[in-house]
C-alpha positions in Angstrom: 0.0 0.0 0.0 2.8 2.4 1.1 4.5 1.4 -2.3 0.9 2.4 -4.0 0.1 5.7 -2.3 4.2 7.1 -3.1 3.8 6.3 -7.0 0.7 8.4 -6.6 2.8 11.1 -5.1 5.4 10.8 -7.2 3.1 11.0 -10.6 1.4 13.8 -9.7 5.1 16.1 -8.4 5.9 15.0 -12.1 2.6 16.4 -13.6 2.5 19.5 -11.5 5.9 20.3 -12.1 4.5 21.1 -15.9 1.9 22.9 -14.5 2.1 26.8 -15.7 3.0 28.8 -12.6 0.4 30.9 -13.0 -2.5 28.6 -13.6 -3.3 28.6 -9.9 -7.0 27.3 -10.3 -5.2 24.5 -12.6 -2.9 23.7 -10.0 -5.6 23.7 -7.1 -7.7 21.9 -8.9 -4.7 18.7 -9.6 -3.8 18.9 -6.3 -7.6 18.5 -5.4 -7.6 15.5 -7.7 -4.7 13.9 -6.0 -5.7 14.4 -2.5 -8.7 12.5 -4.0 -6.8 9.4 -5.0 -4.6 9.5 -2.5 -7.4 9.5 0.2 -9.0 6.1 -2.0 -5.9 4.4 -2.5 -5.2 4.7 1.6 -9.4 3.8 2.5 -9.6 7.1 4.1 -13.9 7.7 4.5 -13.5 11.1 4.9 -10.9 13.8 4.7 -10.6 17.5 4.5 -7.9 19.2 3.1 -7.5 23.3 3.8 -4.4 25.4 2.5 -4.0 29.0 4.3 -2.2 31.6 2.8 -0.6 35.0 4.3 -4.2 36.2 5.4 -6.4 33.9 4.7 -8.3 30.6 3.4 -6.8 29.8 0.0 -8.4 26.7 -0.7 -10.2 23.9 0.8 -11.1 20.2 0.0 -13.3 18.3 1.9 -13.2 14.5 -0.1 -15.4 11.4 1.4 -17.5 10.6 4.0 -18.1 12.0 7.7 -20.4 9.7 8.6 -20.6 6.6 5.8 -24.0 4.7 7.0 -25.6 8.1 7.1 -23.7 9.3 3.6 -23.1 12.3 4.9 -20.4 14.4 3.1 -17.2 15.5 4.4 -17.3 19.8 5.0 -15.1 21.9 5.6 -16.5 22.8 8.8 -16.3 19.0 9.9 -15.0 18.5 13.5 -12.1 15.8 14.1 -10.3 14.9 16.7 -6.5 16.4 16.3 -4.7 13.5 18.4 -1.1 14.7 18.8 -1.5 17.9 16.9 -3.0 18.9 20.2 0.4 19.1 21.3 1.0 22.6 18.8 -1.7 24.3 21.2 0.3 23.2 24.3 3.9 23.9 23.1 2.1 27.6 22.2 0.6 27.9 25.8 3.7 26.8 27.3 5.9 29.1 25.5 4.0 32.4 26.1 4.4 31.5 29.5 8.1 31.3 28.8 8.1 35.0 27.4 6.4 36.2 29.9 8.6 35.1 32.6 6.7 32.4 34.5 9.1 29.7 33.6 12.3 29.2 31.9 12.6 26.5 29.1 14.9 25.2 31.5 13.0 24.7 34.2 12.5 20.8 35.3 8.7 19.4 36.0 9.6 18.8 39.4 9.6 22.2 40.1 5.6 22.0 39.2 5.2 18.4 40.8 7.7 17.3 42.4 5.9 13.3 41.9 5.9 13.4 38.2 7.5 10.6 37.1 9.7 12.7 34.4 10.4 15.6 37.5 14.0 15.3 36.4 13.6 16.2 32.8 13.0 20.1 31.7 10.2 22.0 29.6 12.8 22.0 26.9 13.5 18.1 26.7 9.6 17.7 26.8 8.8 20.4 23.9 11.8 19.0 21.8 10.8 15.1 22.8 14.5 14.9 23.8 16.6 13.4 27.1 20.2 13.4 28.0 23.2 15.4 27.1 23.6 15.8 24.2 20.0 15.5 23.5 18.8 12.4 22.4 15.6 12.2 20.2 12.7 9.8 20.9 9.1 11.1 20.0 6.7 10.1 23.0 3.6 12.7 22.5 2.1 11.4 25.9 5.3 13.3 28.0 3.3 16.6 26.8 1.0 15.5 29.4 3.0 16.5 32.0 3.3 20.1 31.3 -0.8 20.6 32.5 1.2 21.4 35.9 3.2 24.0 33.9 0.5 25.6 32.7 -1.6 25.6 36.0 1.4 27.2 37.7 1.5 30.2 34.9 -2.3 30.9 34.0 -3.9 30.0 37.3 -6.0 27.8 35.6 -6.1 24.4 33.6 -5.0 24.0 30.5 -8.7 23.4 29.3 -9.3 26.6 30.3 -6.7 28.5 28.3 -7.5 26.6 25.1 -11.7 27.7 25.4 -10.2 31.1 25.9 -8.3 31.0 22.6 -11.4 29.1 20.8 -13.5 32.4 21.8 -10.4 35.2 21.2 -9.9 33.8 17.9 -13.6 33.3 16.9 -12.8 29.6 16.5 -16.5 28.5 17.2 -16.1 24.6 15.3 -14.3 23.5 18.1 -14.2 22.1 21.5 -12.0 21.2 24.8 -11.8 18.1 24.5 -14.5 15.4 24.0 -16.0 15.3 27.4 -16.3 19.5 27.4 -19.9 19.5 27.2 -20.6 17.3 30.0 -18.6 19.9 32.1 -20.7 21.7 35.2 -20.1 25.1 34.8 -18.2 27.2 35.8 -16.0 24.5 35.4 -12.8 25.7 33.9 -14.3 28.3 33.1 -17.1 27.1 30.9 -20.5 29.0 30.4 -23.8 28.1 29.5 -23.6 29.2 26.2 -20.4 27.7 25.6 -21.8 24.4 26.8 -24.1 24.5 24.2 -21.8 25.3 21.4 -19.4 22.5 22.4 -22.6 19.8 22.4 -23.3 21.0 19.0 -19.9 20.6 17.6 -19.6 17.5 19.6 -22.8 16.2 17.6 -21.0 16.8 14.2 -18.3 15.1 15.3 -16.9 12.6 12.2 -17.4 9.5 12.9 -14.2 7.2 13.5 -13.4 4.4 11.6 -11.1 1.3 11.6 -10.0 0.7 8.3 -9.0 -2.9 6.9 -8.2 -3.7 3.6 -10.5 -0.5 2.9 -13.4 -1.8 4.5 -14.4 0.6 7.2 -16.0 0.0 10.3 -17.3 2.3 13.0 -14.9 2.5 15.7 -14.4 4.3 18.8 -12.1 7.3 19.5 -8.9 7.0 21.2 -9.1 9.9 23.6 -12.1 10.9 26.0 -10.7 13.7 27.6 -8.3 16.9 26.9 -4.8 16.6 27.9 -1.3 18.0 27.1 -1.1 15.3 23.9 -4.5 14.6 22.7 -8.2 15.1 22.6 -8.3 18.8 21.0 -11.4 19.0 18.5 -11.6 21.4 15.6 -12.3 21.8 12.2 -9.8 22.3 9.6 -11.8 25.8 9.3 -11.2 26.8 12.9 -7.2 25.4 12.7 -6.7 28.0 10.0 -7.8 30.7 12.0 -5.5 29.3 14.7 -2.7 29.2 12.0 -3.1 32.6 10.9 -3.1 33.6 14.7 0.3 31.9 14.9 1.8 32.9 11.8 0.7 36.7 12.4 2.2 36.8 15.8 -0.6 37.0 17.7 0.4 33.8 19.7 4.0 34.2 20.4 6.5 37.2 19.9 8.4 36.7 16.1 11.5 35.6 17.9 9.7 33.2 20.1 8.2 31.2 17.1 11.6 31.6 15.3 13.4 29.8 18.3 10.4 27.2 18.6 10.8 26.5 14.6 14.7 25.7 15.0 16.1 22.1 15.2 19.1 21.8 17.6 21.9 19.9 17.6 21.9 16.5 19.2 25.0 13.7 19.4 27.9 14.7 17.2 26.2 18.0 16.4 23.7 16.4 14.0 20.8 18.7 13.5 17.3 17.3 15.6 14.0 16.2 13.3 12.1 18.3 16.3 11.6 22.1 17.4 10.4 23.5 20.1 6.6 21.9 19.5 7.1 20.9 15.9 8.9 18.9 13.7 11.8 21.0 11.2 13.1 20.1 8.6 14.3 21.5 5.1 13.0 20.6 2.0 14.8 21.8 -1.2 16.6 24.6 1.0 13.7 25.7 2.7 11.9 25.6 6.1 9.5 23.1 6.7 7.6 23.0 10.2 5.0 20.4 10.8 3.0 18.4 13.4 0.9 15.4 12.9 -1.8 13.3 14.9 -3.2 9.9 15.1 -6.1 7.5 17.0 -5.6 4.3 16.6 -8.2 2.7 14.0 -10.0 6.1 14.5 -8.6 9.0 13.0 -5.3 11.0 11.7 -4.3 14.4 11.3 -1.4 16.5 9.6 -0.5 20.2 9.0 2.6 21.2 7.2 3.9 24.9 7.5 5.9 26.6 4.4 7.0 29.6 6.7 8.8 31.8 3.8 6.1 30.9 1.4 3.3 31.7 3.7 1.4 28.7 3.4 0.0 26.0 5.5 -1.6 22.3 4.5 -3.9 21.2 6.8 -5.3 17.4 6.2 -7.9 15.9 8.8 -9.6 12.3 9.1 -11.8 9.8 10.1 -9.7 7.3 10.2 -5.9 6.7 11.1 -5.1 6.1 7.3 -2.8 9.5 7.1 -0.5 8.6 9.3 -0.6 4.7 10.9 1.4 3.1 7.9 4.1 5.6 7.6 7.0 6.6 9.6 6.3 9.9 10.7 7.5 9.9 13.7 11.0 9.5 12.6 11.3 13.2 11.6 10.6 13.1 7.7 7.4 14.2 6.2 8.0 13.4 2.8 7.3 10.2 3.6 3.7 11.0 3.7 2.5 11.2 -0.3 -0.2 13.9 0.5 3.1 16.3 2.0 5.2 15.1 -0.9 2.6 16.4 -3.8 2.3 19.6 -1.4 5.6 20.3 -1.0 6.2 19.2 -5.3 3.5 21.9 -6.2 4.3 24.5 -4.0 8.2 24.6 -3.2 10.0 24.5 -6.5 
């Protein structure tokens, strides 16, 4: 299958690549057409695919099925759940406390609780999934669960909290804290009525999961039942954009904050780390290339690539685990995904 979906990749990089520069509805419209076979050749039910520009919404793709026994279309204002990319919205939290001087990058978990079983390891190590000296790389998105404590310490409040604050500053109202949010009492982390309701209604819209075997799908269950540091974020790929452009216009985090959190150290022998501050980094033909992915078990999948000097950002969401489970993303290489690969083809050349 792997084999399958990069030919697909690698035919269409060779078909865009004759594609006149200027013919950006022709261009759209191919990539459109590959995210379409891609999705079938990998059994995906239903996707949406979104690419935001320097101010706003540039194109988007919903392909498939939210709900298949229903036929119900994918939209673009379908809710998923975002898995690891969860993570992006807690390295952001954690770093505006940074600048504003609650903690230091260098500040170990202990200081926050001194039980935690990782109390010897720093906010650093945890944002960069790193241990040791010189830093050693192992991706373990579940160690983002121990920074809650951080965030308690800085905001006074839980990181639930702060994330339904950002869903209302940024006007991001297709999303919800987690998926027990509207079973919340409030004021409960600071949840209102009205909130309540709009978190049952997005909750209700929710894309149904799906295991996927030999491109049979089956209803399944999701992974994560709650909000914490590493999973169970909800939003559409609608909403994400908004919270893209957020990030991207420095409304988040200072520019030199986000430059620091988009820069791969060095780890043993000086080689370069596959992992910021938050995100993945890498280069691909000379350029920047930040990135974060997500994935449920037999339930759904998620990816958003960032072309920082080109001002764009591909953001792919699922209802099933079919972007991500059969490829190694977690290594630190996102051209191993074909739906990044005909991205990054089309749009860095």
């Amino acid at each position: 299958m792997r084999k399958i979906l990069l030919a697909v990749a690698v035919a269409a990089v060779l078909l865009i690549a004759r594609a006149p520069l200027h013919a950006d509805l022709l261009v759209y419209g191919v990539f459109g057409d590959y995210v379409d076979a891609l999705r079938t050749q990998a059994g995906i039910p239903g996707l949406t695919a979104t690419i935001v520009g320097i101010e706003d919404v540039l194109w988007e793709h919903p392909s498939g099925q939210q709900n298949v026994e229903r036929s119900i279309a994918a939209r673009a204002d379908t809710p998923y759940q975002l898995d690891g990319l969860t993570q992006v919205f807690m390295a952001s939290v954690v770093l505006r406390c940074v600048e504003d001087g609650y903690v230091s990058l260098d500040d170990t978990l202990g200081r926050f609780n001194p039980t935690n079983p990782d109390a010897s390891a720093t906010i650093r190590q945890i944002l960069t999934h790193t241990s040791g000296t010189p830093a050693v790389f192992a991706y373990h998105p579940e160690r983002f669960n121990s920074l809650v404590d951080v965030v308690r310490i800085c905001t006074g409040g839980s990181f639930r909290q702060t994330v339904a604050a950002g869903f209302n500053r940024f006007a991001m109202v297709d999303s919800a804290p987690g998926p027990d949010a509207a079973r919340l009492i409030p004021p409960a982390d600071g949840i209102s009525n009205q909130m309540l309701g709009r978190y049952s209604d997005v909750l209700q819209r929710l894309a149904t999961p799906y295991s996927v075997v030999q491109k049979r799908a089956t209803p399944s269950q999701y992974t994560a039942t709650t909000l914490t540091g590493s999973s169970g974020l909800i939003t559409t790929a609608r909403d994400y954009a908004k919270f893209d452009l957020a990030l991207r216009h420095y409304a988040l985090l200072r520019p030199e904050t986000l430059a620091a959190a988009w820069h791969a150290g060095g780890g043993v022998n000086g080689a370069a780390l596959p992992h910021g501050l938050g995100w993945f980094v890498q280069t691909y033909n000379g350029e920047l290339v930040v990135w974060q992915f997500g994935v449920g078990d037999n339930a759904s999948s998620s990816l958003v690539v960032t072309v920082p000097y080109r001002y764009l950002t591909l953001i792919l969401m699922a209802n099933s685990d079919g972007l991500v489970r059969p490829l190694p993303l977690a290594a630190g290489d996102v051209t191993v995904s074909p739906f990044a690969k005909v991205f990054l083809g089309l749009f860095v050349r």
